[in-house]
Steps between C-alpha positions, in 0.01 A plus 500: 500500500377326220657251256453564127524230256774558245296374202248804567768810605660678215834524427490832402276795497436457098472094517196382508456209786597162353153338571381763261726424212384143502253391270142363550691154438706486774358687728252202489710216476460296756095528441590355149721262616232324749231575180734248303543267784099539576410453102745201471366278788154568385574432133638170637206417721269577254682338183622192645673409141697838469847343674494257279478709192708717624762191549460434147623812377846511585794508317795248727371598826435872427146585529401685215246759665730593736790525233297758285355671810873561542588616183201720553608670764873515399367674157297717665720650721740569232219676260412751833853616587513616128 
């Protein structure tokens, strides 16, 4: 007998399977996820000054990139479920 995965059975007979409802995003997350990792340590072997810049733009000891990337993400999540 085989095992079906729960993430690709549907619930009902008028549900679509819940890999299906995902979008293109997510589906490929962990793809983008080791993109960023990929792009960051080459960005940092190629521009050997970027962690310092980077240093110098913070605000106490919050990073600014990574404080608008959030706000970025928090704002955009609101404007979709709209």
């Amino acid at each position: 007998m085989l095992y079906s995965c729960p993430l690709l059975s549907m619930t009902s007979p008028a549900q679509e399977p819940v890999v299906a409802r995902l979008s293109l995003l997510d589906r490929l997350l962990l793809l983008w996820i080791l993109l960023a990792m990929a792009s960051g340590l080459l960005l940092g072997r190629l521009l050997p000054g970027l962690q310092s810049l980077l240093g110098t733009v913070q605000v106490g000891h919050t990073s600014l990139p990574i404080a608008l990337g959030n706000v970025w993400t928090t704002a955009n999540k609101k404007y979709k479920s709209r």
